[in-house]
C-alpha positions in Angstrom: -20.1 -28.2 15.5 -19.5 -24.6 15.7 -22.5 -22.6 14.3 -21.2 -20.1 11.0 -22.3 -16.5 11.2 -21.2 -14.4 7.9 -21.1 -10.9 8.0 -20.2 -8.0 5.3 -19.3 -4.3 4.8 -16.9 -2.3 3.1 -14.4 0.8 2.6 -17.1 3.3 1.5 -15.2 6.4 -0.1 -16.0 9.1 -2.4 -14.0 10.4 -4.8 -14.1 14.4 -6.6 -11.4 15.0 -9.1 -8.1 14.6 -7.0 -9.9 14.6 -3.5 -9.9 10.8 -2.2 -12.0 10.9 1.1 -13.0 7.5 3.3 -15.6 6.8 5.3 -14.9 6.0 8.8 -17.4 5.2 12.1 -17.0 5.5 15.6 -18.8 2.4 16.8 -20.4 1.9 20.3 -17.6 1.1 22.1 -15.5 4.3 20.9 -13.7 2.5 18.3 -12.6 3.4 14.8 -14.6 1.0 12.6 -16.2 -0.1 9.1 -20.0 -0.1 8.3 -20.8 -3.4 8.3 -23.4 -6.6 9.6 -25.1 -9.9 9.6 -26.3 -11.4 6.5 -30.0 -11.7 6.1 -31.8 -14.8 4.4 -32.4 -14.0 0.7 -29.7 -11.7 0.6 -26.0 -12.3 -1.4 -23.2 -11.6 0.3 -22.7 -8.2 -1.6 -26.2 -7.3 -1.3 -25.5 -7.4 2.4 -22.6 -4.9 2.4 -25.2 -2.1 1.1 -27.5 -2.7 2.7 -25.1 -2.6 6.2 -23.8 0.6 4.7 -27.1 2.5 4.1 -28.5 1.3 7.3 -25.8 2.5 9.4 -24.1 5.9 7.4 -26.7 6.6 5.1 -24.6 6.1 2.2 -26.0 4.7 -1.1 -23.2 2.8 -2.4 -21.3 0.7 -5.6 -19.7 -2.5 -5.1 -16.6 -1.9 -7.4 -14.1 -5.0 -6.1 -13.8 -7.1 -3.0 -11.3 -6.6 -0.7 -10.7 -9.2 2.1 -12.1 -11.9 4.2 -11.9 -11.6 8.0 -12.2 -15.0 9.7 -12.5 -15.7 13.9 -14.7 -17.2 16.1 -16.5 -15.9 19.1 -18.5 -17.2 22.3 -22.1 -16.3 21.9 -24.1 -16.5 25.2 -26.7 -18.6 23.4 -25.2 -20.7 21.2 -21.5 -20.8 21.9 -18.8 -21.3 19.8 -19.5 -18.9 16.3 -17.7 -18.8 13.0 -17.6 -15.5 11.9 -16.4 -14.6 8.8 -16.9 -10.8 7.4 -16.5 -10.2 3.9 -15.3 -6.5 2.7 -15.6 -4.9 -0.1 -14.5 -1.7 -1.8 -17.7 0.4 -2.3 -17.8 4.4 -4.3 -20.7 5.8 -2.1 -23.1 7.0 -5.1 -25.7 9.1 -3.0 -27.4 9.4 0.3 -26.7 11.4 3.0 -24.3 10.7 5.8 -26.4 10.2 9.0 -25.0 7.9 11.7 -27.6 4.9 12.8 -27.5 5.9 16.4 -28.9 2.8 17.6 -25.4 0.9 16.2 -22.9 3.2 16.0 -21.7 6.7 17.4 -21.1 8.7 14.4 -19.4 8.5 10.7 -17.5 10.9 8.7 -15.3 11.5 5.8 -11.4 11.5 6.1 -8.2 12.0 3.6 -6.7 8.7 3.2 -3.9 9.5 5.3 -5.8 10.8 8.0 -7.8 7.7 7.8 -5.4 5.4 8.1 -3.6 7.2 11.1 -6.7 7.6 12.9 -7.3 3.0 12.2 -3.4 3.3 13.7 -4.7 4.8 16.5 -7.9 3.6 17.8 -9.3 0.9 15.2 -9.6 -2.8 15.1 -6.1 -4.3 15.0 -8.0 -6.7 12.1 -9.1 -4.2 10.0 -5.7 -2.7 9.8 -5.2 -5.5 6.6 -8.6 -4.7 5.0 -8.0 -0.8 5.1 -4.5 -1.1 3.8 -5.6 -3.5 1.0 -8.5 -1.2 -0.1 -6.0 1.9 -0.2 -4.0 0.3 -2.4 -7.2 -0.3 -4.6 -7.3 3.1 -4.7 -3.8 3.5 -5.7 -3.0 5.1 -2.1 0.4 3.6 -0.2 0.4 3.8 3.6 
């Protein structure tokens, strides 16, 4: 029996009048990526997406609507065979201050949503390509 890891994180973006802007990392391995991690006992599912967030961007943030489920299993070293499933949701970044985790990832920033999406085009995580697209169109963007 494969062992079940679940994971969450989110679209983190901020929002002044007119101005959209989303949150975007550049994780360890110099690719375009979403804040997000491994759920700890105690913790729900949503819980765990802010937490992820803080920890790794510094951003305080809002839960406001999920977004997708990522399934696909892995080989772990230990313990072989892993269900993962990572849960996104759609978070409005409330306060904090952005400040990359630099044990995790190699920096964050802010982007237009267009901008965003080309740079996920470009160098992100052909499976996140879904969860972007589907929280822009939360947000009332088309790409």
């Amino acid at each position: 029996m494969a062992r079940k890891e679940i994971s969450a994180g989110g679209v983190v973006y901020m929002k002044k009048q007119e101005d959209l802007r989303i949150q975007l990392i550049l994780d360890r391995y110099g690719k375009v990526s979403l804040a997000k991690g491994k759920m700890e006992p105690g913790e729900t599912i949503e819980e765990t997406a802010l937490r992820e967030i803080e920890e790794e961007t510094g951003i305080l943030g809002e839960v406001i609507s999920p977004v997708d489920i990522i399934a696909y299993t892995y080989q772990n070293p230990v313990h072989g065979e892993v269900n993962k499933e990572v849960h996104y949701y759609l978070v409005e970044a409330k306060g904090g201050h952005l400040k990359p985790q630099v044990e995790e990832i190699n920096e964050v920033s802010w982007y237009d949503s267009q901008e965003a999406w080309s740079r996920q085009q470009k160098s992100g995580y052909r499976n996140n390509d879904t969860i972007l697209r589907k929280a822009l169109l939360l947000l009332g963007v088309n790409v």
